[in-house]
N, C-alpha and C positions, 0 to 999 in steps of 0.2 A: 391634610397633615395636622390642622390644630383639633380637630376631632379625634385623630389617632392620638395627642397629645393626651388629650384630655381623657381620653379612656383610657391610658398606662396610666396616669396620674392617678386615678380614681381607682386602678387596680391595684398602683402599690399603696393606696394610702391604706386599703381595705386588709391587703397580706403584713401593715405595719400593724394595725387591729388585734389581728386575730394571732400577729405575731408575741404581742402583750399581754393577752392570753394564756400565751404556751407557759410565758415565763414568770405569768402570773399562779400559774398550774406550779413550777418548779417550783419558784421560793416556797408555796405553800406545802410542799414534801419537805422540803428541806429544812422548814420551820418544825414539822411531825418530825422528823428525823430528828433533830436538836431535844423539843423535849423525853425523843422516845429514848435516846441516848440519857438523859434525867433519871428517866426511871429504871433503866438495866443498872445503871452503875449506883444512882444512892436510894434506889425504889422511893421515887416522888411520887406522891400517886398526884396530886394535882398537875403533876407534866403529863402523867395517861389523860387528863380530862384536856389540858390544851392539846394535847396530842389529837386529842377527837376532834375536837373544835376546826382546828386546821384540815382533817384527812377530807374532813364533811364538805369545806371549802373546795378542797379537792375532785370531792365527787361531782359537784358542782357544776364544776369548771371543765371537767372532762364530759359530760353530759353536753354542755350548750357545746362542746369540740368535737364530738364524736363523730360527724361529716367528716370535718378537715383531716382527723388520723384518719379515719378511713382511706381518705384519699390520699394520707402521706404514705402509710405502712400498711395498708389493706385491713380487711377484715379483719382476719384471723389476729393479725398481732393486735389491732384495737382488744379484741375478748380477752385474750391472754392477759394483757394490763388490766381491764377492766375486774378480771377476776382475780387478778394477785392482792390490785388495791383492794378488792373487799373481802379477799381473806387476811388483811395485814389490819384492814379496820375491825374485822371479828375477835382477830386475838388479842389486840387492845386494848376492846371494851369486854372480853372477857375478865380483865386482871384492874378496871377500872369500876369496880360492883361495889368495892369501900369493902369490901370483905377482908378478912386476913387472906393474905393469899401467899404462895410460894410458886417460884417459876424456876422450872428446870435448867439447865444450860444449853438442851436438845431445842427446846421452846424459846430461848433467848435467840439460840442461831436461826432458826426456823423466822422470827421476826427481823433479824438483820439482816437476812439476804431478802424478802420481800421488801423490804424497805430501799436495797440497793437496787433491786430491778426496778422497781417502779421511778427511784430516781435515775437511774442510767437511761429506763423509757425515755422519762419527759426528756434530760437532758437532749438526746439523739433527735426528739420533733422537733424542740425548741433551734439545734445545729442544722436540722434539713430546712426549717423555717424560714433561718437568716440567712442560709446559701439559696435560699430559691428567689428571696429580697434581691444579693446584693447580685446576682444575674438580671433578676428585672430591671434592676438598676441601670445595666453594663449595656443591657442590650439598650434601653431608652436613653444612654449614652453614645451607642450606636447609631440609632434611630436618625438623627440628623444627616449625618454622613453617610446613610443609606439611599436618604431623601435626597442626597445632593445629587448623588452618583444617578438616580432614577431622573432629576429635573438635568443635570450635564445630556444623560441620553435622550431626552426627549427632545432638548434644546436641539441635540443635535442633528434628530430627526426631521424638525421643524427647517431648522437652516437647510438639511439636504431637500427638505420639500421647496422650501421657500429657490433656493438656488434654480432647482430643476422648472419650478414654473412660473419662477420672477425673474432671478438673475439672470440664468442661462440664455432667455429669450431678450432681454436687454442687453444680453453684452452682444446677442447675432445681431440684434440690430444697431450698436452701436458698431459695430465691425462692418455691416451692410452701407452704413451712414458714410465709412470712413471711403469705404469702395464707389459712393457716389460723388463722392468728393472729388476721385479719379478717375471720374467718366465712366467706371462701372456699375451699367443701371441692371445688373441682372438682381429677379425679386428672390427675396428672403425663402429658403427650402426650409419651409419648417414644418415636419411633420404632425404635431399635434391638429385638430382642427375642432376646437369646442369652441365655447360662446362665450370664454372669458375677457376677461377685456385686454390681457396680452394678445391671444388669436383675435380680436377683432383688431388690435391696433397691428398689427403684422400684415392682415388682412388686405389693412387702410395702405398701410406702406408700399405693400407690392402692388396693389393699384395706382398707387401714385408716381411709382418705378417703371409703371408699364406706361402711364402718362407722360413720363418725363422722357420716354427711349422715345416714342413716337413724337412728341414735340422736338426733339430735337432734330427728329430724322427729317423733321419739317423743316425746321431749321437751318440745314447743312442744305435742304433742296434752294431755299428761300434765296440763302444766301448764294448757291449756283447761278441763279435766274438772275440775282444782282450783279455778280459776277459777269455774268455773261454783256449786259447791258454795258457793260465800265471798256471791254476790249469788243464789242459788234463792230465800231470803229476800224479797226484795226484789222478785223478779220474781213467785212468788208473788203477793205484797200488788197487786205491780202491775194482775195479771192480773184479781185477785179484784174491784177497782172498776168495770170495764167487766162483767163477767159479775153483780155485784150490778146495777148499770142494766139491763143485760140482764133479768135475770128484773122486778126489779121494774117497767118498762117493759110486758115482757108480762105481767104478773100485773095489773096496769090496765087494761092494754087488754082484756083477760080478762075482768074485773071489770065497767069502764065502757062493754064494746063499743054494747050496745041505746042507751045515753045520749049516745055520741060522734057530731058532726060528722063529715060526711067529712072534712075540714080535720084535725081534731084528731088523728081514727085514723090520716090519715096522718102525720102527725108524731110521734106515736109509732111506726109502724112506720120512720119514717129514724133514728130515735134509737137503735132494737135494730141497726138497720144499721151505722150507724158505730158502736155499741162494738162490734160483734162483729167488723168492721175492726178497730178499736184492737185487740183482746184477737191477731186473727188477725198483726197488724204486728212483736207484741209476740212469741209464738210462733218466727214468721219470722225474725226477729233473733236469738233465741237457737240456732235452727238453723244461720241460717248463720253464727253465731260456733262451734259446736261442731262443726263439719262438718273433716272430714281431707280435704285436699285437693291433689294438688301443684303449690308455686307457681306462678303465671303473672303474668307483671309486665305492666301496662299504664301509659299516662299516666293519671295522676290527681290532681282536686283537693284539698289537704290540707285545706281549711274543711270540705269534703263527709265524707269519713275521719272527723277531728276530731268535728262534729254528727253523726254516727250512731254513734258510739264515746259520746258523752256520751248517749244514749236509754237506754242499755245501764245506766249509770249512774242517772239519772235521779232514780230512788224511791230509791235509797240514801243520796244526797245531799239529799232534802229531808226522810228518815228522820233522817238527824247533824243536821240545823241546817248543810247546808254550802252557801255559797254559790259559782256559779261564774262566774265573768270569763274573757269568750273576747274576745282583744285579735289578730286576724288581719290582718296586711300586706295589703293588697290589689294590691301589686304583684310579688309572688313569682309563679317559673311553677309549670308544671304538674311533681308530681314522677311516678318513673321506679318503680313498685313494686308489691307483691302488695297487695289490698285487705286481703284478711284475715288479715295478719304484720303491717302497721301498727295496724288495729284491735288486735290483742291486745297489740303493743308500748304503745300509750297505753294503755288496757285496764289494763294492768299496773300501770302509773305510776297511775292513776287511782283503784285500788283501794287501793296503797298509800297517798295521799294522804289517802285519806276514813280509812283504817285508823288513820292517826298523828294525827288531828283528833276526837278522840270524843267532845269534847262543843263539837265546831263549830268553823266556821272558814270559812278562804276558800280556794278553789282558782284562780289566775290560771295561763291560756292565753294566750303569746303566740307569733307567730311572725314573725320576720324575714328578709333577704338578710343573713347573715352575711358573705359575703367572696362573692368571683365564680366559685366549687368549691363553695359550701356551702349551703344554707337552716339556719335552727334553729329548733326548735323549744323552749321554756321551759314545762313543767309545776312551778310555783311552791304549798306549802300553808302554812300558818301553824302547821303541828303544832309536836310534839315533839321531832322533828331526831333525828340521827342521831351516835353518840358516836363521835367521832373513830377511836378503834379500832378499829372496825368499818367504816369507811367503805373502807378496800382491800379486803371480805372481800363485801362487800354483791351482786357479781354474780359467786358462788364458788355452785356449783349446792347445794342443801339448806341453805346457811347463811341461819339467821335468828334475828331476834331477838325474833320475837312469842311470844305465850303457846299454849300446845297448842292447837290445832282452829282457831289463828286465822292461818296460814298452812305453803303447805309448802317455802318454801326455793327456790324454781324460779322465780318472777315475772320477778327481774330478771333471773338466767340466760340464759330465754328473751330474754327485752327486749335483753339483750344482743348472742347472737346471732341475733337477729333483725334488730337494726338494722347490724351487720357484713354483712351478708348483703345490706343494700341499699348495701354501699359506705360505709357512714356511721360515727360513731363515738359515742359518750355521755361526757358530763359530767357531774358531782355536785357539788353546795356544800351542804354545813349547816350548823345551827349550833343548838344545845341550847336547846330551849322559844322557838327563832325562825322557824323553819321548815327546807325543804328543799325544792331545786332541782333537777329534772333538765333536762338541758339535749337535746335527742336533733340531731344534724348530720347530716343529708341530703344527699348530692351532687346538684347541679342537674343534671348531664349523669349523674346513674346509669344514664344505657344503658350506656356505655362504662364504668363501673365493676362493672356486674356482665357486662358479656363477661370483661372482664379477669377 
């Protein structure tokens, strides 16, 4: 731009030149014209010689011009002037010899119309001269506002460039960031694949997404196996009831066979039947609670989830003295999720519950239509609650507050991102030797939250 500057500068300075020129060319007709006018009307003859003096000027001055008429008015009309002026200088210095001379009035008209065209000439270069200026002008008035409009579109170019392979890939991964925030580890779809250092850091991300989905899934096993170890007690004692029936059932029947009814023996043999059911249900369940699996979401009852989550529990709760209240809506739908990531999310909360209650209490179950986005679910105990300062830290992986061997820090962790994972979010309320509240929010439409 300061070089295009600088070349209209230098072009008008040169058309201001040659403009001084033309007008230098004028006066000096106009100055012939004055004395020519001398000697028509009082026959000066010394205005014929400044007459000459000036035309010669003239000649001069249209010689070093003769390009630029050319290029104003063409060829042809450059000659035509050139030959009016030197037939207007001939008959001049014809009547400028110092002789006696006499001039016709045929010969007077004859010099005052070439004297008019050659001034109407110059005048007309001299007019196309200063209208071709004050356009150069106009336009290098222009010039900037040209420039502007060319650096506005370029700008704008730059930002749509800049958007498409800066922004746009930063705000997916700012958006991807937000989704991990909520338990969704799916990695960044980003179609580009070059060697820029956004696709390398996208690259980095979605490896680190895929790190983070498998550590967790490690996670949620880790903490199954811990889980498992907190109620083997329990399942144990469970187990041991049905296998004592068991044997002492057949050790009667063993004993009493020669003395039993058909009737009788058969009813002891349904009785080793169902508990060896019972014991086999009981088995069952703790497999497919420890079983590694990868998620698969289906529609499901939460009343259904809820009662075979509390089986699991069962004997540990009527081991504390704990009672349990299951208060379930009957009008909630069907939710959107993995069978065995809700069991261990409740699972979680459940154990804690009975864990904060040791010498008894109550566990209430309810669940409701929260808002027209959400279900909830309320896992309420009557324990020992939870001290204020610890309640930010309480789903911070390994933080806890129990005594050695009696938890490992990973419950709610899991519970956490587990229920992110279906779209949903958790709540806590306590309150010191009153209880504690988990609240867990389920999307009703969780299909559409976990495509998303």
């Amino acid at each position: 731009m300061t070089l295009f500057d600088w070349w209209t500068i230098v072009s008008i300075h040169q058309k201001l030149t040659i403009s001084e020129y033309f007008e230098d060319m004028f006066n000096n007709i106009l100055e012939a014209r004055r004395y020519e006018k001398n000697f028509l009307f009082y026959h000066d003859q010394n205005g014929l010689k400044e007459n000459v003096v000036y035309i010669n000027k003239v000649f001069e001055i249209s010689d070093n011009l003769k390009e630029n008429i050319i290029e104003i008015v063409g060829k042809e009309d450059q000659l035509q002037f050139q030959n009016k002026l030197k037939n207007y200088k001939e008959m001049i210095e014809s009547f400028s010899s110092g002789k006696e001379f006499s001039i016709t009035e045929a010969q007077a008209e004859i010099i005052r119309s070439l004297g008019k065209d050659i001034v109407d000439f110059s005048e007309s270069l001299l007019k196309i001269k200063r209208t071709r200026i004050h356009h150069a002008l106009t336009q290098m008035l222009l010039l900037p506002f040209a420039f502007l409009g060319i650096f506005i579109l370029l700008s704008l170019l730059i930002a749509q460039l800049l958007f498409k392979r800066i922004m746009k890939p930063l705000s997916l991964i700012r958006r991807t960031i937000d989704n991990v925030a909520r338990g969704n580890l799916s990695p960044i779809n980003y179609e580009e694949d070059g060697k820029d250092e956004i696709s390398k850091l996208i690259y980095a991300f979605n490896r680190m997404a895929n790190e983070l989905e498998s550590k967790q899934d490690q996670l949620v096993q880790s903490r199954k196996i811990a889980a498992i170890g907190t109620f083997t007690a329990g399942i144990a004692h469970e187990l041991n009831n049905p296998i004592n029936n068991i044997y002492l059932t057949a050790e009667t029947l063993l004993d009493d066979y020669e003395d039993l009814s058909k009737p009788e023996g058969k009813e002891l043999v349904l009785d080793v039947l169902n508990q060896a059911e019972r014991a086999a249900g009981i088995i069952k369940n703790l497999l497919d609670f420890s079983r590694s699996e990868t998620s698969f979401f289906t529609d499901l009852q939460l009343s259904g989830v809820i009662e075979k989550t509390l089986k699991l529990v069962k004997n540990q709760t009527l081991l504390s003295n704990i009672q349990v209240n299951v208060d379930l809506s009957t009008d909630i739908p069907l939710i959107y999720g993995n069978m065995r990531n809700l069991e261990q999310i409740f699972l979680n909360l459940l154990i804690n519950a009975i864990q904060a209650m040791p010498s008894g209490g109550t566990i209430t179950i309810k669940s409701f239509r929260e808002s027209n986005q959400y279900l909830r679910i309320d896992i309420q105990d009557t324990g020992v609650g939870i001290n204020p300062e610890n309640l930010e830290h309480i789903f911070e992986p390994f933080y806890t507050t129990k005594g050695v061997g009696q938890g490992t820090g990973l419950g709610l962790a899991v519970t956490y991102a587990l229920v992110k994972k279906h779209g949903g979010y958790v709540e806590v309320q306590s309150k010191i030797n009153s209880g504690t509240t988990f609240s867990i929010y389920l999307p009703i439409d969780g299909r559409r939250e976990k495509q998303q």
